[in-house]
RODO-2510 file (C-alpha; in nm, 4 decimals, decimal comma):
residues 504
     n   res          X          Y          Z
     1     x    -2,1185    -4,8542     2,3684
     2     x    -2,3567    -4,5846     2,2588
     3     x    -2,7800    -4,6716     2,2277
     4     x    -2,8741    -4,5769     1,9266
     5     x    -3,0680    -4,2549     2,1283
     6     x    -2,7253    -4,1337     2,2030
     7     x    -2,5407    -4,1361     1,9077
     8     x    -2,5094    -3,8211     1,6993
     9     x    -2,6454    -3,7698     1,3522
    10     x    -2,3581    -3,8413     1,0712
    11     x    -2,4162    -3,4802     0,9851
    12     x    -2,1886    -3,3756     1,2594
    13     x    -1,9336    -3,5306     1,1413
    14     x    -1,9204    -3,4087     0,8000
    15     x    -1,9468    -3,0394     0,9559
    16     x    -1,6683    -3,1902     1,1702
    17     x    -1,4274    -3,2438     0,8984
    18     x    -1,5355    -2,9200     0,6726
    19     x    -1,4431    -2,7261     0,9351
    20     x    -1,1357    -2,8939     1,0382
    21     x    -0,9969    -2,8007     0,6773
    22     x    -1,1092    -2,4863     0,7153
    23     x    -0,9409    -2,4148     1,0291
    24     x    -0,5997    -2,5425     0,8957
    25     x    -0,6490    -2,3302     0,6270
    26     x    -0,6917    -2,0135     0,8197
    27     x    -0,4289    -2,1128     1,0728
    28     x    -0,1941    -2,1831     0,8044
    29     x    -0,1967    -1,8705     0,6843
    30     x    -0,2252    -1,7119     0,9879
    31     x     0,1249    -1,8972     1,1107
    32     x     0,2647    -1,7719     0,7836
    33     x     0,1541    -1,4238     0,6863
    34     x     0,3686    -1,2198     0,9382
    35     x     0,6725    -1,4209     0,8839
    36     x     0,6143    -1,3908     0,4574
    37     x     0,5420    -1,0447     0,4963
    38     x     0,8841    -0,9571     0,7065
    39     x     1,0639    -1,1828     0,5296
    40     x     1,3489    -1,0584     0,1933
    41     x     1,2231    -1,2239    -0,1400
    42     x     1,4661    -1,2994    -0,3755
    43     x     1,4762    -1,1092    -0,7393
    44     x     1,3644    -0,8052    -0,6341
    45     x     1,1434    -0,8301    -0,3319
    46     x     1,1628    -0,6690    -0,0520
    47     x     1,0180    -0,7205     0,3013
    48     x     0,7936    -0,4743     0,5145
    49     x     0,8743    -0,3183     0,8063
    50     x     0,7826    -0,5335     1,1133
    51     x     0,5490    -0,2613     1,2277
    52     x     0,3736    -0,2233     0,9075
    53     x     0,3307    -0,6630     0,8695
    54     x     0,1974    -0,6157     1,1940
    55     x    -0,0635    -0,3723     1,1256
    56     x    -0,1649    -0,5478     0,7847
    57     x    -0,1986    -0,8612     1,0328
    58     x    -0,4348    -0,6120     1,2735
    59     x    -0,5979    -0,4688     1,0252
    60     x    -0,7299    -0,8574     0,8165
    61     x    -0,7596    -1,0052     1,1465
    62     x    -1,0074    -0,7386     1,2862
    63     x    -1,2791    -0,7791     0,9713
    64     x    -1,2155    -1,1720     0,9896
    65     x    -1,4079    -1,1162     1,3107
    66     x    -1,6679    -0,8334     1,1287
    67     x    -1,7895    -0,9895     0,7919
    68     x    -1,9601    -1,3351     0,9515
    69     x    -2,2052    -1,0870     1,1027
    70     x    -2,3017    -0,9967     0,7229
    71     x    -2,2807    -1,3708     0,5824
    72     x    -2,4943    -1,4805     0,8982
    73     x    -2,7847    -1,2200     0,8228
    74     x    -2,7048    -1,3346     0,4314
    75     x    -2,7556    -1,7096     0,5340
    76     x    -3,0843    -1,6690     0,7481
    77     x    -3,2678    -1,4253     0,5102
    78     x    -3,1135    -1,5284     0,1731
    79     x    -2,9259    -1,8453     0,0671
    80     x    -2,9380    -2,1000     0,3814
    81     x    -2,6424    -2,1753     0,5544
    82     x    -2,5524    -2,4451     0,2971
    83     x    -2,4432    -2,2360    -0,0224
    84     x    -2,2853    -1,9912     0,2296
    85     x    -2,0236    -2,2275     0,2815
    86     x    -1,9334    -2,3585    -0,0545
    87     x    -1,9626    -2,0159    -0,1494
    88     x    -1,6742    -1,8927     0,1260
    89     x    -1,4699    -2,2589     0,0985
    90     x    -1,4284    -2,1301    -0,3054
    91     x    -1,3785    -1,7808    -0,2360
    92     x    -1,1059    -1,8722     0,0556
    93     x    -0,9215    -2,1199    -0,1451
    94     x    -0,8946    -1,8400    -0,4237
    95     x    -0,7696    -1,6143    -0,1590
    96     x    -0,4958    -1,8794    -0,0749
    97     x    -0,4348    -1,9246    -0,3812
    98     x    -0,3544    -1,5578    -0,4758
    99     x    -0,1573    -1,5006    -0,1614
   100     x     0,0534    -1,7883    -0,3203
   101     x     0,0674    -1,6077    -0,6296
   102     x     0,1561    -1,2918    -0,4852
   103     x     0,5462    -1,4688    -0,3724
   104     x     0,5377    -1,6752    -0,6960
   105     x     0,5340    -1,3635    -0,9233
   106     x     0,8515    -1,2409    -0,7140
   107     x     1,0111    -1,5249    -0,7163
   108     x     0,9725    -1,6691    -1,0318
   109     x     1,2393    -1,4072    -1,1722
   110     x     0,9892    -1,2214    -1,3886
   111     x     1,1110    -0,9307    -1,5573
   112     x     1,0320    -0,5777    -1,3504
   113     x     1,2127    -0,3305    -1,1453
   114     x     1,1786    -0,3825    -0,7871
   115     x     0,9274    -0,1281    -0,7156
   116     x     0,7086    -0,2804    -1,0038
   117     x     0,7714    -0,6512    -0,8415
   118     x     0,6753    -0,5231    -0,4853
   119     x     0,3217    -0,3397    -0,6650
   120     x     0,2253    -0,6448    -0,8275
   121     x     0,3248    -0,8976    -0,5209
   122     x     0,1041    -0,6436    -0,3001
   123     x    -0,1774    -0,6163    -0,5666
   124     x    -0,2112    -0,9955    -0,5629
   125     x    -0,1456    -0,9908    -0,1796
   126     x    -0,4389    -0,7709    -0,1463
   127     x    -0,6851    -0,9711    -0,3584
   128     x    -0,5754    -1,2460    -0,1407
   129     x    -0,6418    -1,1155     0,2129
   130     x    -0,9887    -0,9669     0,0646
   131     x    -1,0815    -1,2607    -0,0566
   132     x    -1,0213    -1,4659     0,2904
   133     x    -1,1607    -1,1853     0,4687
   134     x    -1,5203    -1,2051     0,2492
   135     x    -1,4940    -1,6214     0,2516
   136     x    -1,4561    -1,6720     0,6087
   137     x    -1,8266    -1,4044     0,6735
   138     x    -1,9789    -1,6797     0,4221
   139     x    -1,8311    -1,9620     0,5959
   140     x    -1,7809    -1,8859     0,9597
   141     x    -2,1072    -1,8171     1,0869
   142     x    -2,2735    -2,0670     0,8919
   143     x    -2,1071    -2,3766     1,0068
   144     x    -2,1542    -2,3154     1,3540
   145     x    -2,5181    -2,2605     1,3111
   146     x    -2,5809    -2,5787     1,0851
   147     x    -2,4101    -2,7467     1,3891
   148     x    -2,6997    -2,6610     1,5965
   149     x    -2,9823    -2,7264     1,3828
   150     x    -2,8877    -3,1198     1,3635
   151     x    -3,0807    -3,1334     1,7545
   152     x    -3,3447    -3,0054     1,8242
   153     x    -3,3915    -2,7971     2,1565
   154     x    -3,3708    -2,9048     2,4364
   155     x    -3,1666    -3,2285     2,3032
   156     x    -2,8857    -3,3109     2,5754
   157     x    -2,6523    -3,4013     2,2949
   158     x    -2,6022    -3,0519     2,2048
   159     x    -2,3738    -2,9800     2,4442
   160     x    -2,1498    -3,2789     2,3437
   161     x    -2,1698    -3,1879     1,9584
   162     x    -2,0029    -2,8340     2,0123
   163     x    -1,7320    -2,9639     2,2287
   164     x    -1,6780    -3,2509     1,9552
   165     x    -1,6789    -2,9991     1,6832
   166     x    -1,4484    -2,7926     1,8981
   167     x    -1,1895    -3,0518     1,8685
   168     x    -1,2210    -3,0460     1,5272
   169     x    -1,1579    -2,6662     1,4817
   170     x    -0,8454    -2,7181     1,7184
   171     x    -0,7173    -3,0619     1,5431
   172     x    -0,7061    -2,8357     1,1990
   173     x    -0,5503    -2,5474     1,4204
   174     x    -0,2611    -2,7625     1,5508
   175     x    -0,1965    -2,9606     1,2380
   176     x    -0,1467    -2,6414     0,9936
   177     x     0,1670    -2,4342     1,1012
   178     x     0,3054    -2,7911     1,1025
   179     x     0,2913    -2,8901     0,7476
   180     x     0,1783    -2,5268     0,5947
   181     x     0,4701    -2,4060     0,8538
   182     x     0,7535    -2,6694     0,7182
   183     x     0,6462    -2,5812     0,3274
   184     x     0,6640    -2,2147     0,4083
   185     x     0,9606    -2,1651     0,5677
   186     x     1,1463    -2,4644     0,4354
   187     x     1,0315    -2,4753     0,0427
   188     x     0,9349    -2,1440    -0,0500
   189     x     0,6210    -1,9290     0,0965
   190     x     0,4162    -2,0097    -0,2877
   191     x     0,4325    -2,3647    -0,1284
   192     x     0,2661    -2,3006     0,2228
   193     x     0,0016    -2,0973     0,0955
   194     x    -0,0570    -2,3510    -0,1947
   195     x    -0,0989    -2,6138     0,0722
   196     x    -0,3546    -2,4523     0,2718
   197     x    -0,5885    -2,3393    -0,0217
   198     x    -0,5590    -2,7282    -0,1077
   199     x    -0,6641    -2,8096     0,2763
   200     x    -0,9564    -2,5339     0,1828
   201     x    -1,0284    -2,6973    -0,1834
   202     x    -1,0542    -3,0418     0,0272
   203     x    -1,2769    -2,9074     0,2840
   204     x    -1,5513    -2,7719     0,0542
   205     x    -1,5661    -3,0943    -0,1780
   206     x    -1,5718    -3,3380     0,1323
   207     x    -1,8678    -3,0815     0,2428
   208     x    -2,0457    -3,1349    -0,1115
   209     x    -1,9860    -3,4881    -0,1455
   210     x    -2,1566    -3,5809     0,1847
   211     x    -2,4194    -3,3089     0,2353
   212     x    -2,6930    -3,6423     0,2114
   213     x    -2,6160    -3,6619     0,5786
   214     x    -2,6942    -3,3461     0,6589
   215     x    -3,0896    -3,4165     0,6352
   216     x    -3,2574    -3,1244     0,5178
   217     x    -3,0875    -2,7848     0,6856
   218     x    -2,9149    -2,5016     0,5860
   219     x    -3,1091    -2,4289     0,2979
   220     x    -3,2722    -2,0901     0,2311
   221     x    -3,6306    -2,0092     0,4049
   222     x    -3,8512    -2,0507     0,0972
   223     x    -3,7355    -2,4062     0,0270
   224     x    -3,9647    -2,7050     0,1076
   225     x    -3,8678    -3,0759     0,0884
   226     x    -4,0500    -3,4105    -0,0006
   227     x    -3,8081    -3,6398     0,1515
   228     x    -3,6351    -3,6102     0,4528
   229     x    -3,2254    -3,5494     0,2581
   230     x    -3,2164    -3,3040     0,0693
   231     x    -2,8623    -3,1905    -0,1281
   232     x    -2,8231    -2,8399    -0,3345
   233     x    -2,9362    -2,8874    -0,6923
   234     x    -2,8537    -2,7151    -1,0811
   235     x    -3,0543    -2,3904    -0,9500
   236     x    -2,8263    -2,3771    -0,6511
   237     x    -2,5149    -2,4328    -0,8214
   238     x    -2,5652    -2,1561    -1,0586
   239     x    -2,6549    -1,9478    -0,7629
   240     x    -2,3063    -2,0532    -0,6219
   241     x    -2,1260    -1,9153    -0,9029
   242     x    -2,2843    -1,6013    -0,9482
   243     x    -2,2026    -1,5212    -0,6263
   244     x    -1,8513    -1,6527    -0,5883
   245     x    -1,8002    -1,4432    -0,9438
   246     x    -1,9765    -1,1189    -0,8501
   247     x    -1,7534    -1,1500    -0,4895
   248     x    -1,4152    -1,1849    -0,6876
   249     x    -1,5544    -0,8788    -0,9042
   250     x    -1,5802    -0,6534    -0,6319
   251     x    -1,2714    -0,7320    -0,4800
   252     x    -1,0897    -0,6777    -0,7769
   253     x    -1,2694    -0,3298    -0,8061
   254     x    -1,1831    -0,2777    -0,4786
   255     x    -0,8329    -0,3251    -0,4673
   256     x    -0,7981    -0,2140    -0,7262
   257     x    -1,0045     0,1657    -0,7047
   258     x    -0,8741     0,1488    -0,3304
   259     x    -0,5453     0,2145    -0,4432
   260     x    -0,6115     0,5421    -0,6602
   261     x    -0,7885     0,7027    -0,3599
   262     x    -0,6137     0,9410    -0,1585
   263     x    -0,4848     0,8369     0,2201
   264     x    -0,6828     1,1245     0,3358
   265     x    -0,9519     1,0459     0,1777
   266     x    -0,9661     0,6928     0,2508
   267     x    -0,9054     0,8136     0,6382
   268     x    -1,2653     1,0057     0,5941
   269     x    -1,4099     0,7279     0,4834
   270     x    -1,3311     0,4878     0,7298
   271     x    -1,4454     0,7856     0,9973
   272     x    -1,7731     0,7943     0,8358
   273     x    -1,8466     0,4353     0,8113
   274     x    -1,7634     0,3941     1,2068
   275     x    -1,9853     0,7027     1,2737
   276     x    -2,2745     0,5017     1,0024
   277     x    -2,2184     0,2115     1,2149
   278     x    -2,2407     0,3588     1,5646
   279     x    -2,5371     0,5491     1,4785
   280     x    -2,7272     0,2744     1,3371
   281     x    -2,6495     0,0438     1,6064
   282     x    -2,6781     0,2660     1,9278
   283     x    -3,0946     0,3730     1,7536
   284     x    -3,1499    -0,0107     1,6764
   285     x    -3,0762    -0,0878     2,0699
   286     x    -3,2751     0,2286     2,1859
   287     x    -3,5478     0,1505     1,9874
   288     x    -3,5653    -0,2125     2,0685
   289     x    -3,4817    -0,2651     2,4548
   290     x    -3,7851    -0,1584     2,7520
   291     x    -3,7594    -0,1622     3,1156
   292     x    -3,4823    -0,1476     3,3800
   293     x    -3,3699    -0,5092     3,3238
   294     x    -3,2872    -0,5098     2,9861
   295     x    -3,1141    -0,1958     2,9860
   296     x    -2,9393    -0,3338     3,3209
   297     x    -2,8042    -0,6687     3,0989
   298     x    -2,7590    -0,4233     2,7984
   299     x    -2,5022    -0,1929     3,0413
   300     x    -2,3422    -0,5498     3,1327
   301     x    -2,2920    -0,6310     2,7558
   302     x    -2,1215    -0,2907     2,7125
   303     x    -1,8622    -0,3689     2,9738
   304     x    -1,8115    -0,7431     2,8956
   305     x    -1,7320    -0,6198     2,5230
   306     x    -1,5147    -0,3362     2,6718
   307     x    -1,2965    -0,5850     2,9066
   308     x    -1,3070    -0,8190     2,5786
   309     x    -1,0680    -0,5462     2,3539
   310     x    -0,8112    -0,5441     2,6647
   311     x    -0,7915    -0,9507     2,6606
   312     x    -0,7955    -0,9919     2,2703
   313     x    -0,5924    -0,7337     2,1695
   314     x    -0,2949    -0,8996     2,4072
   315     x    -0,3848    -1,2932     2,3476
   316     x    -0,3609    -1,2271     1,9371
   317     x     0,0183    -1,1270     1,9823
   318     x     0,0422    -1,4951     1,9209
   319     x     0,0335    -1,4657     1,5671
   320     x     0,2275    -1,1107     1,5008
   321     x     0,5001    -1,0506     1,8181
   322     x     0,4925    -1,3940     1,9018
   323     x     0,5720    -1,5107     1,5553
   324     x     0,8325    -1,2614     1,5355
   325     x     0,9788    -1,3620     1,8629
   326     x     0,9793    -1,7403     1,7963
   327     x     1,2016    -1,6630     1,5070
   328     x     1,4547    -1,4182     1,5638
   329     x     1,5254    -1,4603     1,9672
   330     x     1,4432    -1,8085     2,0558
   331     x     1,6991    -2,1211     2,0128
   332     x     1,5219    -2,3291     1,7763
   333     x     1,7719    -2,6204     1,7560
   334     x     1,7450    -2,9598     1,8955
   335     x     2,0685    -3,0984     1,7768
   336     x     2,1231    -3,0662     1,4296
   337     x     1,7314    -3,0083     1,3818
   338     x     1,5895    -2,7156     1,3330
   339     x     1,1834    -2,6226     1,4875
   340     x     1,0222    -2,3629     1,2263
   341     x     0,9070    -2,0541     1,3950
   342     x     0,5648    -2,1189     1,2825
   343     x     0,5280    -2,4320     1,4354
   344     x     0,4482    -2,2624     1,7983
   345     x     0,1435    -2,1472     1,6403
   346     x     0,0562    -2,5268     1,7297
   347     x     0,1239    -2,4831     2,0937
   348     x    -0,2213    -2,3470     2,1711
   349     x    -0,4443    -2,5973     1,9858
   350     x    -0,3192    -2,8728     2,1512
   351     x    -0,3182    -2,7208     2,5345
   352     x    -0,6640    -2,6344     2,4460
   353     x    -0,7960    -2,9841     2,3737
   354     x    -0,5595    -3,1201     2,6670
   355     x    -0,6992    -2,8447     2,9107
   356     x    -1,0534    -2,8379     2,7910
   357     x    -1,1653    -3,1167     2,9445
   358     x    -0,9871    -3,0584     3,2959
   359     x    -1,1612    -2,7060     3,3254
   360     x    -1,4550    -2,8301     3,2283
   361     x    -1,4449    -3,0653     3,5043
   362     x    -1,3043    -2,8212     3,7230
   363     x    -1,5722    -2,5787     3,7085
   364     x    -1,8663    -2,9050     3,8120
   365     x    -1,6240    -3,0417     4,0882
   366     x    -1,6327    -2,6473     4,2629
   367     x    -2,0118    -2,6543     4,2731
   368     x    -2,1531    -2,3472     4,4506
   369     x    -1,7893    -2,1834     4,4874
   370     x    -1,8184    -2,2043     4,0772
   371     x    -1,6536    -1,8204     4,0348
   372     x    -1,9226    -1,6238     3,8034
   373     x    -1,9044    -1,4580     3,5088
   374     x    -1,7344    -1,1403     3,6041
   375     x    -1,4661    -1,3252     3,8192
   376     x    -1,4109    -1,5790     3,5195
   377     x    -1,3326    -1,2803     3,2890
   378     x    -1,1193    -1,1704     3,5571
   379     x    -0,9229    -1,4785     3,5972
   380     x    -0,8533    -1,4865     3,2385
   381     x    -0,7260    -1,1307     3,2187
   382     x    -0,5088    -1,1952     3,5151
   383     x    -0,3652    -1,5053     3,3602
   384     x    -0,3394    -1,3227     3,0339
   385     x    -0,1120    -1,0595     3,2241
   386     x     0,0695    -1,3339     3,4288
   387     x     0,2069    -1,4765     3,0414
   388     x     0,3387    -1,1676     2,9445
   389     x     0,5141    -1,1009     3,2783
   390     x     0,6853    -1,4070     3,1655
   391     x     0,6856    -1,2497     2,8168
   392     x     0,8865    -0,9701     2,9388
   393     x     1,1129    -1,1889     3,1312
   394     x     1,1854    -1,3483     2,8133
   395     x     1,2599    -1,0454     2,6422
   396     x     1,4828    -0,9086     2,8593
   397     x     1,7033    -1,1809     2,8190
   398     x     1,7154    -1,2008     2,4532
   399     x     1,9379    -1,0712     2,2121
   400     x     2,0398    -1,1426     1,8404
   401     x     2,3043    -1,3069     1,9755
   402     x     2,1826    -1,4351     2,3490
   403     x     1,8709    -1,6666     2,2171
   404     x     1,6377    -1,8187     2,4536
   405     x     1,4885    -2,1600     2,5971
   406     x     1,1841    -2,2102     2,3879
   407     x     1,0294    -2,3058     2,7049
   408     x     0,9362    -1,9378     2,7838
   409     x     0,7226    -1,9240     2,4652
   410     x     0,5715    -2,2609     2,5562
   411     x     0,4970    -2,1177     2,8833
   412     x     0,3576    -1,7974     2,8062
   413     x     0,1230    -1,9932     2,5916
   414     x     0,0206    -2,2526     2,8387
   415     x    -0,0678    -1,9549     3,0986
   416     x    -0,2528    -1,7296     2,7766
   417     x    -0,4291    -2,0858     2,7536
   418     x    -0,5457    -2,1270     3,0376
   419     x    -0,6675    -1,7981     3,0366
   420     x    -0,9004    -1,8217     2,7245
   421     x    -1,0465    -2,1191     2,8732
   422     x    -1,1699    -1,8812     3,1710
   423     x    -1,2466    -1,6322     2,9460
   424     x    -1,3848    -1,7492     2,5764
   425     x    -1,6204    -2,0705     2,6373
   426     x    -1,8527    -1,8122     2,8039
   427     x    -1,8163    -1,4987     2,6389
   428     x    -2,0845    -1,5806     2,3563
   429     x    -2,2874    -1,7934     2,5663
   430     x    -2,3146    -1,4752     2,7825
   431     x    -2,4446    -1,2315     2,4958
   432     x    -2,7142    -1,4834     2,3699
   433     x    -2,8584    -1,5080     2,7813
   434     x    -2,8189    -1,1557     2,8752
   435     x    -2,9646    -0,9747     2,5149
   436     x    -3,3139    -0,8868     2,4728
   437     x    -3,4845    -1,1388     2,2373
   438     x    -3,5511    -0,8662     1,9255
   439     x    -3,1740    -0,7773     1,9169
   440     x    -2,9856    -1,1418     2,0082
   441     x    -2,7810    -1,0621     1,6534
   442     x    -2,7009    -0,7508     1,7225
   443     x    -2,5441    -0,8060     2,0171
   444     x    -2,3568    -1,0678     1,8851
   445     x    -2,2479    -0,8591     1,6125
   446     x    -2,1689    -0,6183     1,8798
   447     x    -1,9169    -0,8608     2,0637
   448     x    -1,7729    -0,9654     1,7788
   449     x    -1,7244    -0,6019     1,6521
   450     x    -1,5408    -0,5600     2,0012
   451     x    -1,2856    -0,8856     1,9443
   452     x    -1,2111    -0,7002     1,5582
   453     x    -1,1111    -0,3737     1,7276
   454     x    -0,9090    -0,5651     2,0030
   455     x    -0,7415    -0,8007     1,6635
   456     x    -0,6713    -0,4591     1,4851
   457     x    -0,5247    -0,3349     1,8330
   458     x    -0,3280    -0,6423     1,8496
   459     x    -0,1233    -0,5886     1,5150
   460     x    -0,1320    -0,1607     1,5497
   461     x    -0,0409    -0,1788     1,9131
   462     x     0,3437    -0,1518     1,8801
   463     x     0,3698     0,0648     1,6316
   464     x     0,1882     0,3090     1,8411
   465     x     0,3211     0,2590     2,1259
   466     x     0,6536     0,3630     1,9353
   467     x     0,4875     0,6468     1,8278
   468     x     0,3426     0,8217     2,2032
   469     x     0,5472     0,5949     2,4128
   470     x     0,8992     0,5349     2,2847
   471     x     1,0600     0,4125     2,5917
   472     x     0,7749     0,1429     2,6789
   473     x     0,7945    -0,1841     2,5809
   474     x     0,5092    -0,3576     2,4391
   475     x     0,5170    -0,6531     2,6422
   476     x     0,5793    -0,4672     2,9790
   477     x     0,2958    -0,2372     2,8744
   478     x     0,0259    -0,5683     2,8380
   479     x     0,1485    -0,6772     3,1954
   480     x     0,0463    -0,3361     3,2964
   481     x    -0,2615    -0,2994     3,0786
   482     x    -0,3915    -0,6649     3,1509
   483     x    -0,3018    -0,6972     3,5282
   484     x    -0,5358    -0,3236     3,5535
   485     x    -0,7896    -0,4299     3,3345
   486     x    -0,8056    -0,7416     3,5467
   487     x    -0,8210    -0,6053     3,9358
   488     x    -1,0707    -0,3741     3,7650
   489     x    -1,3041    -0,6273     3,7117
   490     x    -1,2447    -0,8323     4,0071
   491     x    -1,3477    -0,5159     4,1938
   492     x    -1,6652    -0,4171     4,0138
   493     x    -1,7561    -0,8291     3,9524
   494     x    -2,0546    -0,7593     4,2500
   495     x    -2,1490    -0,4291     4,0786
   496     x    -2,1578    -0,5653     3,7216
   497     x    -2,3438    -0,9424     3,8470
   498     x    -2,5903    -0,7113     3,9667
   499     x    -2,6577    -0,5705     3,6215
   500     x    -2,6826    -0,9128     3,4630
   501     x    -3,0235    -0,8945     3,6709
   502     x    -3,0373    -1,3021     3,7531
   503     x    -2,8151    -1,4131     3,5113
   504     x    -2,4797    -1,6161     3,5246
***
């Protein structure tokens, strides 16, 4: 039994929960929005071409991974971690919520022409995925961090909190495409986005109800206590909704003006931003980084972020291709039963908290012949190429009419599995050791800006591989990509420890 010294603080399990809801939100609609968006609504809708779902998947996928960098600066200077994350639980379960709405107007045998049906179920669609996309930079960041402050440093039960709240982002992750899954497919799409923004609604009030145990963090830097709980008061609250108001506002706008802009037009003005970005970014790290050794670990950073794109960009197939695979070439019947498509989504959460531990354990019982941090990132790209050899295998063998063992998608996830758990445990442990001290959240803005590109990749990939390389097929071309990406790195792993100057 646990000595009082060893327990952890109630708080962490109220962050537990909050973002166990929050996961099977996202995960929900993550094992749904591919399948919804290729998929014929009745009265009038019609579905997108698989390329173009895929793309849209890229596209909301890639700023998932941009806007926490935003909401974490937002959090630290502004509003403290704990309105952050009401503020993106309300704003996500509004985004559910409208990508409900956006089937429900379809199908609810409203009177339009098609073409009007399809504008309005892509204007609410639109709202939706903004909405999630703003929520989660409130929320993502913030949790994580709040998760931290409840030790202080140096506090050996640090370690054991993140892995503990790591169960609880995979518990959400496995249980969504379940239930959201079953509704979706089974009941009507309305119904498996309603259910997540209810798992969202759920998260946020269990957060309110029990912030008491949270002590006194996540509030903004000006605020000073007289006891030692604290919870957000009539001020905050008001704070809350101006926010969560002025947020739906400009997404709205946004959509909305968005629409009446030109594609070339809008293709200038993403150029511009990137150039902005890059810019600003590359002068911040020149003008805060001295000597050979930081610019040694900076170089390092650079080529961990660039190896990152090649592993990201093939293990997110699993909600776009993957998806798509699951339900149109694999034999989904076990008797008279039938397993939803979305419910592989599930297969990685749960190999992750079964293989967590033995990896972990793995990695202490090698001692000294521990690989380092090069060779890890190499193992995992090599395992990541390994999957879609069997990927291709799979393929091959499939037809609309020839379907396959589900057993090939369970084993292309088990091997993509055990490749994140070489790859991902270290990746932003890595930044924080190897980044100078002044720029820490830049270069974590910086990886996380490399893991967007390599999401966007991961939706874009086929349709451009249609587009240059007709004859290559896209799993075939991720064994190829992967496997070179990963001897690559095995071969410069002395070159590029070197760089890390000390550091492993």
């Amino acid at each position: 039994m646990d000595t009082p010294s060893q327990k952890h603080p109630q708080g962490l399990w109220v962050l537990f929960f909050t973002e166990m809801w929050e996961r099977f939100s996202y995960y929900g609609m993550r094992a749904l929005l591919v399948l919804y968006l290729t998929s014929t609504i009745v009265n009038g809708g019609f579905a997108y071409a698989e390329n173009h779902a895929l793309e849209i998947y890229g596209i909301f996928t890639g700023l998932v991974y941009l806007t926490p960098i935003i909401g974490g600066i937002l959090a630290d200077r502004l509003m403290g971690q704990r309105k952050a994350i009401i503020i993106g639980g309300i704003i996500m379960a509004l985004g559910q919520a409208a990508l409900a709405y956006s089937e429900y107007v379809v199908s609810s045998g409203i009177s339009l022409a098609p073409d009007a049906l399809q504008e309005l179920r892509e204007y609410w669609l639109f709202i939706g995925l903004g909405l999630l996309i703003v929520g989660n930079g409130f929320f993502k960041p913030n949790i994580s961090t709040m998760v931290g402050r409840l030790y202080a440093d140096g506090d050996p039960r640090k370690d054991s909190a993140f892995t503990i709240f790591y169960m609880g982002i995979n518990l959400g992750a496995f249980l969504a495409p379940l239930l959201a899954g079953w509704l979706g497919e089974s009941v009507g799409w309305a119904w498996g986005f309603g259910s997540v923004s209810v798992g969202m609604v759920l998260g946020t009030i269990w957060f309110w109800l029990q912030q008491e145990k949270l002590g006194t963090i996540g509030f903004g830097p000006k605020r000073t206590f007289q006891t030692d709980t604290a919870k957000l008061n009539g001020r905050d609250w008001l704070h809350i909704l101006a926010w969560a108001l002025g947020i739906i506002a400009f997404i709205y706008l946004f959509v909305k003006t968005w629409w009446t802009i030109p594609e070339e037009a809008t293709t200038w003005i993403i150029r511009i931003v990137a150039i902005v970005s890059i810019t600003a970014i590359a002068y911040i790290i020149i003008k805060n980084t001295t000597g050979k050794t930081e610019w040694s670990r900076i170089g390092a950073i650079l080529v961990f972020c660039f190896f990152n794109i090649f592993f990201w960009s093939g293990f997110e197939q699993a909600g776009g291709t993957f998806n798509l695979f699951a339900r149109d070439f694999t034999d989904r019947m076990i008797g008279s039963f039938e397993v939803k498509a979305s419910w592989f989504q599930s297969v990685n959460a749960i190999m992750i908290v079964g293989l967590a531990p033995v990896f972990s354990m793995l990695w202490v019982w090698l001692g000294r012949r521990n690989p380092n941090t090069p060779v890890k990132f190499g193992l995992g790209l090599a395992l990541l190429s390994l999957g879609f050899v069997v990927m291709y295998a799979a393929d091959s063998r499939a037809t609309g009419s020839n379907l396959v063992s589900p057993m090939w998608l369970v084993m292309v996830y088990l091997l993509h599995t055990m490749g994140e758990l070489c790859l991902s445990p270290i990746g932003l442990s890595m930044i924080s050791k190897l980044s100078p001290p002044k720029i820490t959240s830049l270069m974590m803005g910086l990886w996380f800006a490399s893991t967007a590109l390599a999401n966007y990749l991961a939706g874009a990939l086929r349709g451009i591989l249609e587009n240059y390389l007709p004859d290559m097929n896209l799993f075939l071309f991720l064994v190829i990509s992967s496997g070179s990406a990963a001897l690559l790195l095995f071969l410069i792993s002395p070159w590029l420890k070197k760089m890390m100057r000390g550091i492993d």
